[in-house]
MMTF fields as JSON, N, C-alpha, C and O atoms, coordinates in Angstrom:
{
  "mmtfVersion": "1.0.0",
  "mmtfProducer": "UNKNOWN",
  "numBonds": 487,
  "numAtoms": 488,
  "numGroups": 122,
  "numChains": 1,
  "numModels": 1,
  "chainsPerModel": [1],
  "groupsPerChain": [122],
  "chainIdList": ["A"],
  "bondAtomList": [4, 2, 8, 6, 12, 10, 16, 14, 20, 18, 24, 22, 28, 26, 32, 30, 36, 34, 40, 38, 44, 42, 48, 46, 52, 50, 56, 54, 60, 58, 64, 62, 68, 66, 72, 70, 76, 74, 80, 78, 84, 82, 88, 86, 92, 90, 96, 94, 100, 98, 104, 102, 108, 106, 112, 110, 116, 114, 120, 118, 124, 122, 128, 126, 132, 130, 136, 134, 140, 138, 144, 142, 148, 146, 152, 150, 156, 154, 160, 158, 164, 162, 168, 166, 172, 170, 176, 174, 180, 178, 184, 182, 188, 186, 192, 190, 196, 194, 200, 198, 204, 202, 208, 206, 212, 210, 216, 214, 220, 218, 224, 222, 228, 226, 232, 230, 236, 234, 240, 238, 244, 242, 248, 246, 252, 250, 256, 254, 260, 258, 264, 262, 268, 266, 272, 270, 276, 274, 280, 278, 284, 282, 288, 286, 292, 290, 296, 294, 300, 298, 304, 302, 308, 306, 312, 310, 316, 314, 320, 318, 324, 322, 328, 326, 332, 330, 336, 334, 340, 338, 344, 342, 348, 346, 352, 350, 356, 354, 360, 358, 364, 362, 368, 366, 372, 370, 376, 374, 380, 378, 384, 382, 388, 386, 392, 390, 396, 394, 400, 398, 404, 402, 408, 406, 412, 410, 416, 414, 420, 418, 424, 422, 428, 426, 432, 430, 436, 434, 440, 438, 444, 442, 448, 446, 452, 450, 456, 454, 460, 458, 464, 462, 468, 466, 472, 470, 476, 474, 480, 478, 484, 482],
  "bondOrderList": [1, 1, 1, 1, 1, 1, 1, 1, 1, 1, 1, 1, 1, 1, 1, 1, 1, 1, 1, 1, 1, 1, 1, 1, 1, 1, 1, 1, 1, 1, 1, 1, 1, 1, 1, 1, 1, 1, 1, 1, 1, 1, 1, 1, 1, 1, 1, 1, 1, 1, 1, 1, 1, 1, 1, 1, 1, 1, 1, 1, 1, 1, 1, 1, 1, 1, 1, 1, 1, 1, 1, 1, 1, 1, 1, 1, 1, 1, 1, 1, 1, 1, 1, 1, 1, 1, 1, 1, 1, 1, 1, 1, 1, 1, 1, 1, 1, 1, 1, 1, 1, 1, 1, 1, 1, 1, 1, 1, 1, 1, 1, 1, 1, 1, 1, 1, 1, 1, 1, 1, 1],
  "groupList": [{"groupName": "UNK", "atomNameList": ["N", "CA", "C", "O"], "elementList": ["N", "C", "C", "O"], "formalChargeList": [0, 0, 0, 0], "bondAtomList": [1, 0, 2, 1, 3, 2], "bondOrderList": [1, 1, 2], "singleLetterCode": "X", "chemCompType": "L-PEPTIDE LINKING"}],
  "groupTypeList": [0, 0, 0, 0, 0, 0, 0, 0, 0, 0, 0, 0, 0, 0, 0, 0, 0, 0, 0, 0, 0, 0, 0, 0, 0, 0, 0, 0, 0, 0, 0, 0, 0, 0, 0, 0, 0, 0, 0, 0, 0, 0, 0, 0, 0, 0, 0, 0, 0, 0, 0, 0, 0, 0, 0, 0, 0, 0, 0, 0, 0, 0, 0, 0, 0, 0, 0, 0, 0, 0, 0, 0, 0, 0, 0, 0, 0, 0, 0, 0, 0, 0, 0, 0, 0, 0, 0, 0, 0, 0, 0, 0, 0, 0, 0, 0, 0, 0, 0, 0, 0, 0, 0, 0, 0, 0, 0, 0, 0, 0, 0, 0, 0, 0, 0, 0, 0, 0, 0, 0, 0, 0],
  "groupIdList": [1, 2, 3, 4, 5, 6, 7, 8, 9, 10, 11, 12, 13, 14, 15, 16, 17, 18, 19, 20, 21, 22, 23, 24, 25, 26, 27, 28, 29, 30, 31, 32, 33, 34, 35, 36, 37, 38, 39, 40, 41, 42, 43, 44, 45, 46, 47, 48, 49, 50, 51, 52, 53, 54, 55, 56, 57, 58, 59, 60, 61, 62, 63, 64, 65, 66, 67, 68, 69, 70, 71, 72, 73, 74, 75, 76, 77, 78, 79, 80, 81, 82, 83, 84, 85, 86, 87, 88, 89, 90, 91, 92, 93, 94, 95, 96, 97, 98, 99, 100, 101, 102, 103, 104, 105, 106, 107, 108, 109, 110, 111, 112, 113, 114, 115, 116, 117, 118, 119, 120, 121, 122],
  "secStructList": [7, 7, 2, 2, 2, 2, 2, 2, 2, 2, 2, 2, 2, 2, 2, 2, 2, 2, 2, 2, 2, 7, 7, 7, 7, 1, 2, 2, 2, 2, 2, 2, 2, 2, 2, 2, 2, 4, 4, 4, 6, 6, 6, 6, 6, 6, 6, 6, 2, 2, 2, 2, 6, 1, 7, 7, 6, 6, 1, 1, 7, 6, 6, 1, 2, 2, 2, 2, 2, 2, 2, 2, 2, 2, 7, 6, 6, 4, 4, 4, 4, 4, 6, 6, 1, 7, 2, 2, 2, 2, 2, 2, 2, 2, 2, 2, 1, 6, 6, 6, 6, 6, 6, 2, 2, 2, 2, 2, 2, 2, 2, 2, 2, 2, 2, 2, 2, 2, 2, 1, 7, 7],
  "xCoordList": [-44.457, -44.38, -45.28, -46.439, -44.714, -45.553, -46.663, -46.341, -47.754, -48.496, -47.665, -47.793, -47.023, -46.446, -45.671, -45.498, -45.182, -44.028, -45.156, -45.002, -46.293, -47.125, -47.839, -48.233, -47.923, -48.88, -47.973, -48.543, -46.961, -46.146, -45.831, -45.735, -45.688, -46.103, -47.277, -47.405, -48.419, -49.204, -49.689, -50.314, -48.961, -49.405, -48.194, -48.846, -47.349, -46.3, -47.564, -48.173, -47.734, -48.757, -50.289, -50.793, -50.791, -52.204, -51.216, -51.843, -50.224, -50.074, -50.284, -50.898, -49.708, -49.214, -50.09, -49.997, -51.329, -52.495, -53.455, -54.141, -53.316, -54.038, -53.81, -54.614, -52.56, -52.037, -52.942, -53.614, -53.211, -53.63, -55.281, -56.037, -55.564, -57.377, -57.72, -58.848, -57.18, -57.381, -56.094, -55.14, -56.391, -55.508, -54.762, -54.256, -55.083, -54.688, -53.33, -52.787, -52.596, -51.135, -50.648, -51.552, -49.42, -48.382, -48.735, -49.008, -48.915, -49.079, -50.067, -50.022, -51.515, -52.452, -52.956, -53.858, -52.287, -52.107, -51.331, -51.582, -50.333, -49.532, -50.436, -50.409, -51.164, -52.074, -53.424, -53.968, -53.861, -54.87, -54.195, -54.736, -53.243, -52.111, -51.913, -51.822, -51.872, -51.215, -52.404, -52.595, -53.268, -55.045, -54.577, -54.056, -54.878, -55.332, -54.367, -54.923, -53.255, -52.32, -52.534, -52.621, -52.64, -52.749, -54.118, -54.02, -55.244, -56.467, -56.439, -57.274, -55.446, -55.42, -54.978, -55.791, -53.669, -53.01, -53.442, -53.096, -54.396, -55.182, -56.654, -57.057, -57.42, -58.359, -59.454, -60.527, -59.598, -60.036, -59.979, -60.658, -58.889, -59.067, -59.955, -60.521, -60.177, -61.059, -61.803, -62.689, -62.439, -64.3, -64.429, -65.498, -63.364, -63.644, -64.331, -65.407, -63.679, -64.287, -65.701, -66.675, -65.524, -67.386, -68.405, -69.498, -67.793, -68.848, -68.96, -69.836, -67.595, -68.106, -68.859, -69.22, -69.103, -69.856, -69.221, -69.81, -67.906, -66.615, -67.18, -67.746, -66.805, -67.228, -67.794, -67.49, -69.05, -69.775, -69.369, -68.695, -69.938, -69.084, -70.185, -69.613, -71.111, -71.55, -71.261, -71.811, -70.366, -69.992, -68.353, -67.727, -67.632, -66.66, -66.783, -67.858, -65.39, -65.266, -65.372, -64.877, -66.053, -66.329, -65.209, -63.989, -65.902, -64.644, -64.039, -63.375, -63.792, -62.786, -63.498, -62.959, -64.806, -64.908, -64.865, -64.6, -65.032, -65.113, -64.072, -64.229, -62.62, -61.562, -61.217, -60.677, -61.777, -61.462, -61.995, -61.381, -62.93, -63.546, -62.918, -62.92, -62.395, -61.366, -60.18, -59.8, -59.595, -58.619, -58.533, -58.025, -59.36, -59.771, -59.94, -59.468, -60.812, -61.094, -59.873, -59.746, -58.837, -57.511, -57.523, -56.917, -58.284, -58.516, -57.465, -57.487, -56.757, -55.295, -56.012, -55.078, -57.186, -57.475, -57.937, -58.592, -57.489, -58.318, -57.893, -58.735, -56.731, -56.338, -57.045, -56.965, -57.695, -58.468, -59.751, -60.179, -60.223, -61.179, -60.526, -60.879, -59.438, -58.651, -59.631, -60.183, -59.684, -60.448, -62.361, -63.068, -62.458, -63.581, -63.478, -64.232, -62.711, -61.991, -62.036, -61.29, -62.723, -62.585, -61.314, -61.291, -60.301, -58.995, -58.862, -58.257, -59.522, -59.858, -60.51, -60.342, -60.865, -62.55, -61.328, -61.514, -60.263, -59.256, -58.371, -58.38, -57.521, -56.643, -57.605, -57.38, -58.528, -59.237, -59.211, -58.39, -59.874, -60.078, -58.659, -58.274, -57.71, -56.436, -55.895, -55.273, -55.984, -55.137, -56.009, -55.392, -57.287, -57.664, -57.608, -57.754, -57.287, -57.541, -55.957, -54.777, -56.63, -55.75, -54.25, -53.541, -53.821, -52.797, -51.971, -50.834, -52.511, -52.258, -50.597, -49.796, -50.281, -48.5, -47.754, -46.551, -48.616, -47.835, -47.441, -46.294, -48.287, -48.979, -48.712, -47.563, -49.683, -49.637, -49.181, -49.439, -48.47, -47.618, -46.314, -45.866, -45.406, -44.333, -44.661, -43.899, -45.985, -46.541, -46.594, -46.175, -47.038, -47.493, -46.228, -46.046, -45.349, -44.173, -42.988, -42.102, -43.354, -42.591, -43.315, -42.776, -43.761, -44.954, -44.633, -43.966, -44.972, -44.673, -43.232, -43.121, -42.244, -40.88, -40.604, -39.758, -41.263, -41.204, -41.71, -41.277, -43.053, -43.672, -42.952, -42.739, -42.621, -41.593, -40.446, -40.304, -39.709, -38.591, -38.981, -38.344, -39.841, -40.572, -41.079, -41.024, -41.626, -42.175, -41.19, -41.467, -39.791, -39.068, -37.984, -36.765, -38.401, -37.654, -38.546, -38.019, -39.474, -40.465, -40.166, -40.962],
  "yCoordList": [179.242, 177.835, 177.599, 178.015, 176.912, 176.704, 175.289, 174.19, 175.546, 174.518, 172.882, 172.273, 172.511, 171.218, 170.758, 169.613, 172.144, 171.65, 171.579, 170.594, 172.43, 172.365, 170.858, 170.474, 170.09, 169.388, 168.176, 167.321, 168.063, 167.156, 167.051, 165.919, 168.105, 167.944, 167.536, 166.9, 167.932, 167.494, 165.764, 165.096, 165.42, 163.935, 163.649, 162.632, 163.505, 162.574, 162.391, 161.346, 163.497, 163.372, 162.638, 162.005, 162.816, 162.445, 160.642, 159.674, 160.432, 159.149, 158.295, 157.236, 158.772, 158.271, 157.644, 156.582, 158.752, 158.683, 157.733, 156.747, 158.199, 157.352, 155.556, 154.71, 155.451, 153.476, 153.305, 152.278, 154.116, 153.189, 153.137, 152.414, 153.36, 153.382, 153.31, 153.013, 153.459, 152.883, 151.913, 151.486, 151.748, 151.104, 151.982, 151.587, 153.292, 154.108, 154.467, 155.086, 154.09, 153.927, 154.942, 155.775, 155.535, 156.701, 156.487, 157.618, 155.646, 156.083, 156.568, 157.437, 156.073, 156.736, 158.525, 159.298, 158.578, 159.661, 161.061, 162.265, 160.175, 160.921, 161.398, 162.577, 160.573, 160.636, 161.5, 161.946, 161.654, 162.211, 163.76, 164.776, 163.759, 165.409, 165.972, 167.165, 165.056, 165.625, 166.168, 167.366, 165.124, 165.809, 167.202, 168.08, 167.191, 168.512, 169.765, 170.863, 169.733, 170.434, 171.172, 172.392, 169.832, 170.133, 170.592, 171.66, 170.11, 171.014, 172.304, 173.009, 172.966, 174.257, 174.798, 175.51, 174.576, 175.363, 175.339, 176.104, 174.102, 174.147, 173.513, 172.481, 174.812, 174.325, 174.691, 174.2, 175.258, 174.928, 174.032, 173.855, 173.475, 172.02, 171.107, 170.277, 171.075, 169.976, 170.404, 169.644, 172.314, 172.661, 172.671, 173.173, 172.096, 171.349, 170.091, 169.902, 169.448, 167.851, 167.853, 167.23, 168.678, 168.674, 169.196, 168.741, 170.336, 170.771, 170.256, 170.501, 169.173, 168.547, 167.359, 166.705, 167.069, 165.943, 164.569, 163.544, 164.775, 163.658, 162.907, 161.83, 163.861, 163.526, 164.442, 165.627, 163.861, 164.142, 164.617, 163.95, 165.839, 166.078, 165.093, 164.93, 164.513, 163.457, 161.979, 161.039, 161.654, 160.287, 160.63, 159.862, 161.328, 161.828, 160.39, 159.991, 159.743, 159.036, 159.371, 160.494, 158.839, 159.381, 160.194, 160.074, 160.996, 162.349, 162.925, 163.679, 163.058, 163.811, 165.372, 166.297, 165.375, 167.081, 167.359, 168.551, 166.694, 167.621, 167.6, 167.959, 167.14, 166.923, 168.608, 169.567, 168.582, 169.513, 170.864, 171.927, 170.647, 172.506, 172.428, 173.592, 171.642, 172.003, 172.358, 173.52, 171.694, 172.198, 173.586, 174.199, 174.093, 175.12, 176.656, 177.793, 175.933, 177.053, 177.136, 178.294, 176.557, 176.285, 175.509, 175.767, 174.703, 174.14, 173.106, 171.898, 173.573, 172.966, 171.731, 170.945, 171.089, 169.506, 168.628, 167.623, 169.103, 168.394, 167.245, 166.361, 166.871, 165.607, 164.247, 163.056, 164.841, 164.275, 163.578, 162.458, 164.307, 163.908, 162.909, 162.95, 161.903, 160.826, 159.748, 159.067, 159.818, 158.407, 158.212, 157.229, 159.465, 159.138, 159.339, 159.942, 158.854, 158.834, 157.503, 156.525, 157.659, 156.313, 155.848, 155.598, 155.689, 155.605, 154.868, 155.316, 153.88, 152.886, 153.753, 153.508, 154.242, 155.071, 156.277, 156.881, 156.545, 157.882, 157.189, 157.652, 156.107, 155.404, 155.169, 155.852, 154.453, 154.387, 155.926, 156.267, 156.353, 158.138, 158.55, 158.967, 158.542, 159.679, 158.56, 159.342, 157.604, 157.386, 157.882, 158.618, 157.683, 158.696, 159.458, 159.371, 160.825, 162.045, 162.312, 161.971, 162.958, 163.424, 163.516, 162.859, 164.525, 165.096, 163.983, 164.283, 162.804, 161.949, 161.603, 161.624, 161.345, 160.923, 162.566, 162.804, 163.284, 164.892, 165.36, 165.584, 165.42, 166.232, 165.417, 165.319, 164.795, 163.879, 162.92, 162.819, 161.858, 160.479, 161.143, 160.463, 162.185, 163.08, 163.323, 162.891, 164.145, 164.772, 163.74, 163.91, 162.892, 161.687, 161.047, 160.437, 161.1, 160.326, 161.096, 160.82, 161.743, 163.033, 163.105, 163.931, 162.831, 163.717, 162.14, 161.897, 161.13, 159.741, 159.687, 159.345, 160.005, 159.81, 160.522, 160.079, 161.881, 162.634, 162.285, 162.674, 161.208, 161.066, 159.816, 159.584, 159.014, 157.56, 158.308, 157.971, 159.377, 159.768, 160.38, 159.919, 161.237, 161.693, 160.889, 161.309, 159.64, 158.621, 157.688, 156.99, 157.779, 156.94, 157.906, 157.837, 158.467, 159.837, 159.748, 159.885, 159.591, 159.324, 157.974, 157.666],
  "zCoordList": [121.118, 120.767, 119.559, 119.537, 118.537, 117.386, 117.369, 117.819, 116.868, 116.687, 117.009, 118.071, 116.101, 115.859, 117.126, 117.546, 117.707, 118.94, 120.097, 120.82, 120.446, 120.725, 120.976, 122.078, 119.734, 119.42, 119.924, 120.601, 119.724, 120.01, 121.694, 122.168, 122.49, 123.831, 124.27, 125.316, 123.359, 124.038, 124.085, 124.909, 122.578, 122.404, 122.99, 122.75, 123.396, 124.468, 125.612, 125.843, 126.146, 127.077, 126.974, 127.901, 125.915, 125.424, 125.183, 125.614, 124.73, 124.406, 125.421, 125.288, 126.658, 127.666, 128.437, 129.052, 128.298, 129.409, 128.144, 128.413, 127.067, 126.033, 125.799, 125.408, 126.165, 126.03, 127.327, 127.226, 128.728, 130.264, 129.343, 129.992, 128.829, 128.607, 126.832, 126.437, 126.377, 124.458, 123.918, 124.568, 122.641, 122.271, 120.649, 119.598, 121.261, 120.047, 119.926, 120.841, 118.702, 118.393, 118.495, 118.555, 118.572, 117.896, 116.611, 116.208, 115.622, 114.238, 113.875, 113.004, 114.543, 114.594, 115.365, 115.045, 116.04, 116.961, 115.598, 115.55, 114.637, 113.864, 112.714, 112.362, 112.179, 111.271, 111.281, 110.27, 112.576, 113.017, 113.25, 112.815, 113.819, 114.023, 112.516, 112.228, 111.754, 110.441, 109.804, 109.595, 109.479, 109.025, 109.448, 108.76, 110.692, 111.329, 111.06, 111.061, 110.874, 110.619, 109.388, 109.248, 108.119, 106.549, 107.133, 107.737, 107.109, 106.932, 107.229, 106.663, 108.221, 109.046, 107.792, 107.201, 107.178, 106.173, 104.612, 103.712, 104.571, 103.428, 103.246, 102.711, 104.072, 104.491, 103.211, 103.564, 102.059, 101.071, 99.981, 98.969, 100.518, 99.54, 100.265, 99.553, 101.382, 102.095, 102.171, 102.563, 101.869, 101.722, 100.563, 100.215, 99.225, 98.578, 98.295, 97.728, 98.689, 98.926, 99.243, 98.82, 100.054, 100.81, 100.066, 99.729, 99.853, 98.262, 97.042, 96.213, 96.906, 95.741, 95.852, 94.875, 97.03, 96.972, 97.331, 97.672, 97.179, 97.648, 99.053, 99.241, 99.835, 101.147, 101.858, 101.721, 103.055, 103.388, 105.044, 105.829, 105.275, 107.024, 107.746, 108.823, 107.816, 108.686, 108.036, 108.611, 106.77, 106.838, 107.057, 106.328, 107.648, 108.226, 109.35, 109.799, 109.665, 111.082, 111.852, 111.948, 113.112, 114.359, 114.95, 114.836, 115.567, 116.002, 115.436, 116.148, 114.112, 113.276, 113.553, 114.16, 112.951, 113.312, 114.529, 114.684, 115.666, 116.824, 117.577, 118.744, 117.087, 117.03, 116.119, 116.67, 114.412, 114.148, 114.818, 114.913, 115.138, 115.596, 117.031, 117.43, 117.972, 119.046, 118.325, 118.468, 117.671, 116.833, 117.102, 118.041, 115.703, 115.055, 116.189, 116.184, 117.001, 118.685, 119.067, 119.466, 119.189, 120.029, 121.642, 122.682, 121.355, 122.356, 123.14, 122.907, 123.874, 123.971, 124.578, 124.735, 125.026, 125.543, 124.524, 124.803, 122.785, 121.821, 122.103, 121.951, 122.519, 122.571, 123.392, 123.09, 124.437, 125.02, 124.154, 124.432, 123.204, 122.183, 121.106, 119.927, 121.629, 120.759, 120.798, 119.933, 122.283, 122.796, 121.593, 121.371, 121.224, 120.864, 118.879, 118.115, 118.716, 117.246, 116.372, 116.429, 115.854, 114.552, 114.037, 112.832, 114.674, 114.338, 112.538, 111.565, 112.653, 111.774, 110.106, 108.911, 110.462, 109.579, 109.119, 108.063, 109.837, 109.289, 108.411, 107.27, 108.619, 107.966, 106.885, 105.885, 106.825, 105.742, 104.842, 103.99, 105.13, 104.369, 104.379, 103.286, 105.404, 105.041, 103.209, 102.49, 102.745, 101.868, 100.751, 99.982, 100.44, 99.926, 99.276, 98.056, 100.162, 99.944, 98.479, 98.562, 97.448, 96.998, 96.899, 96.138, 97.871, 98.632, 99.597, 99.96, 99.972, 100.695, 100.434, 101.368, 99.307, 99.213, 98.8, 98.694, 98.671, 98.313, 99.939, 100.326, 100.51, 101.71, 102.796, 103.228, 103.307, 104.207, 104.54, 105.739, 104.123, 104.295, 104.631, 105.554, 104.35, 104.704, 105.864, 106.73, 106.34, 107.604, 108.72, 109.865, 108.338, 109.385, 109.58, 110.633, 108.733, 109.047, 110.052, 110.861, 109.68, 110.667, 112.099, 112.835, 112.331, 113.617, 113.82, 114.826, 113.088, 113.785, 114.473, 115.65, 113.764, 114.444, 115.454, 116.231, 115.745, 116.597, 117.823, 118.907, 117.547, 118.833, 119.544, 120.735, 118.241, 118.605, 119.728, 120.903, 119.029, 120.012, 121.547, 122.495, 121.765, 122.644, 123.718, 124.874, 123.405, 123.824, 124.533, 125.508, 123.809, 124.476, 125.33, 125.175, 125.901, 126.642, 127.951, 129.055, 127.855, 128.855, 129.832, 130.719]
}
C-alpha cells in the first residue's frame, strides 16, 4: 500500500474520530497530508528554507514538526497528532512557500477530493 492510499485510510478514520472532539476540516486535514507528502519527496527544498533563514523550525505552527518526525519514523498514529496542530498557523505558511501553486494547491486539492469522497462513503 502506498503512502497516499495509506494516508487516505487513515484520515477517513482520523476525520471521523477528529469532527467528535476538534473542529479540524477535510481541507485542513488535506493541506497538512500534502506538506507532508511534498516535504518527504522534496525534502531539501524545505532544509532550505531553514538554512536560509526563511523560516525558523521553532516559529513553525504548533505541531507541524512532531507531526513531521512521526511522519518521517512511519508512525502509522501521526494522525492522532492533528488535534495538536495549528491548523490556522499552516494555511497561513502553506501559501507562502514557494512551490505552493506548482506543488501544493494540486496536492491539497486532490487529497481534498479524495477525503470529500471517502468521507461520504462512511
Amino acid at each position: 500500500m502506498n503512502f497516499k492510499l495509506s494516508a487516505l485510510t487513515a484520515l477517513a478514520a482520523a476525520s471521523v474520530a477528529a469532527a467528535a472532539t476538534t473542529d479540524i476540516t477535510p481541507y485542513e486535514i488535506a493541506e497538512i497530508e500534502a506538506i507532508m507528502e511534498d516535504a518527504k519527496t522534496h525534502l531539501f527544498s524545505y532544509m532550505l528554507l531553514v538554512t536560509s533563514g526563511k523560516y525558523k523550525l521553532d516559529e513553525l505552527p504548533a505541531g507541524v514538526v512532531d507531526v513531521a518526525m512521526a511522519v518521517i519514523s512511519n508512525d502509522a498514529g501521526y494522525t492522532s497528532l492533528f488535534t495538536e496542530v495549528d491548523f490556522a498557523g499552516v494555511s497561513s505558511m502553506v501559501t507562502e512557500l514557494p512551490w505552493y501553486s506548482s506543488r501544493l494547491l494540486p496536492e491539497i486539492n486532490s487529497i481534498y477530493s479524495k477525503e470529500l469522497a471517502s468521507s461520504s462513503l462512511i
